[in-house]
N, C-alpha and C positions, 0 to 999 in steps of 0.2 A: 672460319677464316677463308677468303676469297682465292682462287689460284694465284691473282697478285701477290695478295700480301704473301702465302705459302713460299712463292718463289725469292720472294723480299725477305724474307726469315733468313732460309738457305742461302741465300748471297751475302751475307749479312755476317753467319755464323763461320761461312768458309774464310772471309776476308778478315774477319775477326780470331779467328783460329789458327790457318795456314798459311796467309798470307802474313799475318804478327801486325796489322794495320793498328793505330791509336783508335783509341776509345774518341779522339775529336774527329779522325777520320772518319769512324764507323757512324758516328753524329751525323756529318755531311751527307755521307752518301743515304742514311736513311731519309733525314728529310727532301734530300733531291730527288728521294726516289719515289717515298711519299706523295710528293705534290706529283710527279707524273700520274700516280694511279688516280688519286681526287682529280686530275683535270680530263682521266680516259672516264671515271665512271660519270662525270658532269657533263661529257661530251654524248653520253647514252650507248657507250663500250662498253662490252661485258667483260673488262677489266684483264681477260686471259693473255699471259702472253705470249703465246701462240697465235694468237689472233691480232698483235699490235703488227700496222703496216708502219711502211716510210713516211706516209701521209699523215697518220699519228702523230708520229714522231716529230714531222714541219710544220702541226698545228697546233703540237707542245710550246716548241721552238716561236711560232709568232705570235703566240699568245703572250710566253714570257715577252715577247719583243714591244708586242702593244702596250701591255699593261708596265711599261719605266722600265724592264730589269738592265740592269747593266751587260755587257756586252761580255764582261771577264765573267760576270755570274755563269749570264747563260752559256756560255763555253764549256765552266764548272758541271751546268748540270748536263750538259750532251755528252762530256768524258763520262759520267756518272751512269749514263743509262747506256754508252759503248759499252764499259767493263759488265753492266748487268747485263745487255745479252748475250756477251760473249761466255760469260759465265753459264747461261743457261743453254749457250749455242755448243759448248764443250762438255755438257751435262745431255744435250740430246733431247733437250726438252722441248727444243725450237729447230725448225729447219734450218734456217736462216736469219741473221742480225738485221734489225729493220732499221739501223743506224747505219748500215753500208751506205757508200755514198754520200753523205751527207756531211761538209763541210764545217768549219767549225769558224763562228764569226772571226774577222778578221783582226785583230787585236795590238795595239799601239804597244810599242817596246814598253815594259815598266821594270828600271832598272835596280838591282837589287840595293835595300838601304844598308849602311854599313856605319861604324863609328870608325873614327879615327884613329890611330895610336895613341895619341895623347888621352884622349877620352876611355879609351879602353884600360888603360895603366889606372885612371881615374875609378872605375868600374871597378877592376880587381881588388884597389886598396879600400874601396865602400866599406867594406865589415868589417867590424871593430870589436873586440871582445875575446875573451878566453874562455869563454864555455862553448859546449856541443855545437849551437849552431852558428856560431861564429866560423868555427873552426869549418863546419860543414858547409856555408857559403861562400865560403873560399875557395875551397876545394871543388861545389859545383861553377862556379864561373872560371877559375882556374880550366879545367877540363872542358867546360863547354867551348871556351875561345883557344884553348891549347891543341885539341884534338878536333875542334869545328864538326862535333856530329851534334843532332837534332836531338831536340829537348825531349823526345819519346829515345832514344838511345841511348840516352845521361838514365832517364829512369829507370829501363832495364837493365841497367850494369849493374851484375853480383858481383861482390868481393873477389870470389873466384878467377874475374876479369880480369883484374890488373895485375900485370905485373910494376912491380917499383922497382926491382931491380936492375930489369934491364929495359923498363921505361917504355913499356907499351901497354894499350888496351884492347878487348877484344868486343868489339859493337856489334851488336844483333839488329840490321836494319829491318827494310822494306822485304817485305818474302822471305823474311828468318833468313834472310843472307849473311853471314858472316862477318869480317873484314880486320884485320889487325892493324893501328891505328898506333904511331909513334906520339908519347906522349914528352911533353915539356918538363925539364927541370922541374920549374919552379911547382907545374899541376902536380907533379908527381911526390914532391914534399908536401904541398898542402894536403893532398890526401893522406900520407902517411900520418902528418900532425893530426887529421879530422878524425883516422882511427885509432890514435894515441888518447886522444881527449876521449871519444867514448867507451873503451876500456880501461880509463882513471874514474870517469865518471858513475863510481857507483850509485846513484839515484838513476842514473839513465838506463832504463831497463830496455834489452835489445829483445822485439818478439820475432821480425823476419831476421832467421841469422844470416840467412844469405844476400839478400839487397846491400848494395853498396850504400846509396846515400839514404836514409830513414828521418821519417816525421818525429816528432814530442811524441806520438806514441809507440816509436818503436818497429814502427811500419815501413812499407817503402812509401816513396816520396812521388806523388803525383806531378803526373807534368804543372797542372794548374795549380799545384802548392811551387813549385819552381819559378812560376810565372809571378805570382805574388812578392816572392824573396826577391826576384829581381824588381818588381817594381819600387819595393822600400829602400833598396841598395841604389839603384835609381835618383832617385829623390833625395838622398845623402851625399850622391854622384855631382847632382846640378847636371844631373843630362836628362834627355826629352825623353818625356813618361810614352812614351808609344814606339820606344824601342821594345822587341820581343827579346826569345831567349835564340829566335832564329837569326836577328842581326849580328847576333855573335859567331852565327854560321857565315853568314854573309861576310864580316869584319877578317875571319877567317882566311876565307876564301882571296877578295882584294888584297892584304895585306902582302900574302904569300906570291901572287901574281907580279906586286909591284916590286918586291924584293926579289925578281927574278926567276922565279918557281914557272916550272914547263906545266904546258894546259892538260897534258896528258897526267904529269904525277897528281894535282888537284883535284883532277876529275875521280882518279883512286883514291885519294882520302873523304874525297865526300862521299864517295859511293853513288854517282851518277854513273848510269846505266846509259844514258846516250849523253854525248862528246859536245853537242848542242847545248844539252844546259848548262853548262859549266863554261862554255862561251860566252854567255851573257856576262860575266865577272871581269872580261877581255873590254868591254864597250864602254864598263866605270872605269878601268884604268887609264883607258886610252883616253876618254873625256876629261878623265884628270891631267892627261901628260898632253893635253891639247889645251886647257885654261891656262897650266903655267908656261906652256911656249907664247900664246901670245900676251902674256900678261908680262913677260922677261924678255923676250925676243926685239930684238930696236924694230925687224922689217916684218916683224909679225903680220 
């Protein structure tokens, strides 16, 4: 094993361990980080990262640029190698970040996608049925648009989590942070019905007692088995198959904004760390509350 890859291991396992990162997360950042080391040892680098300069780093950067990469990509992979040497640079392994200074391309607003109300009432009533995973895809779309936390947050909720009584949840984000999370009526009975059904169901044998939502085996339920339920409820929906399980974060978000909800309270239920991101959700209302002034407006 090369001192790269060693250091790529250890970044790897912290972010995957301490940090509570997703398993699609932990994907990204290896192959981003991957291709940096193939393009230091192709460059005739002795791969160490102690030895990568800035210069490195901007001939990472215009290599991606020459050879087509998108401009959102490579932005991707230059956060991707800040976090890696910051990591090694608070591990002491490196003097100094060879990504100081170094700007991040300039990048065109891309506004968040979101469903509508009407479509999202569509969404909810998709599954149909009285067995387990009836009941249980109800209950994850229920929650995911009621409490608008990320499809890696839906998977981590143990039973433990919820209260139904007094109609909160407890989400273990980004950095094993915390956060209590008012949950909806309506989320809060489909879940109760989804664990009624799999305590009637005896063929349905529970093996994680603790996961809240569970696969046909008994298991917890992977964000990418989530991604598929939604795409078949989807498709039942008559709505556009490249909606994720994060537009129902998005849908969330805008909904509550237009209904009045202050930037500040949104930003705590999503659990955004900086006041900015959750600004972006301010630019879709406002473009919506500016197509129907002049579309209604006589002096529009």
């Amino acid at each position: 094993m090369t001192a790269f890859e060693k250091a790529l291991s250890g970044f790897i396992s912290y972010i995957g361990s301490t940090r509570n990162y997703s398993p699609h997360t932990l994907r990204a950042y290896s192959r981003d980080l991957e291709a940096f080391g193939v393009f230091l040892i192709d460059s005739g680098h002795s791969g160490a990262p102690g030895e990568v300069t800035r210069l490195d780093i901007r001939a990472f950067l215009a290599h991606l640029h020459e050879s087509g990469v998108e401009k959102k990509t490579i932005a991707r992979k230059l956060s991707s190698l800040r976090s890696f040497f910051k990591f090694l640079l608070t591990r002491k392994a490196i003097e100094s970040s060879p990504t100081a200074g170094i700007r991040t391309p300039r990048l065109g607003r891309i506004l968040p996608k979101f469903l509508g109300e009407d479509a999202v009432v569509r969404l909810l009533t998709a599954p149909v049925g009285d067995d387990v995973p009836a009941f249980r895809d109800r209950a994850i779309l229920e929650t995911l648009y009621s409490a608008g936390i990320r499809v890696g947050e839906l998977a981590r909720l143990d039973v433990r989590d919820v209260d139904l009584i007094s109609e909160v949840i407890k989400v273990r984000g980004k950095g094993k942070k915390e956060r209590l999370l008012p949950l909806g009526r309506p989320a809060a009975r489909s879940i109760q019905a989804y664990l009624d059904a799999v305590r009637a169901d005896y063929d349905f044998r529970v093996v994680d007692h603790e996961a809240l939502f569970l696969n046909r085996f008994g298991t917890r339920l992977t964000t990418r088995s989530v991604a598929r339920m939604l795409e078949k409820h989807l498709a039942a929906a008559g709505l556009p198959a490249n909606t994720s399980p994060h537009t129902l974060r998005h849908s969330f978000a805008t909904h509550l904004l237009d209904r009045g909800a202050d930037l500040r309270s949104v930003q705590e239920l999503l659990g955004h760390e900086n006041l900015a991101t959750t600004q972006l959700y301010t630019h879709v209302t406002t473009q919506r509350l500016k197509k129907a002034y002049d579309s209604a407006h006589p002096r529009a």
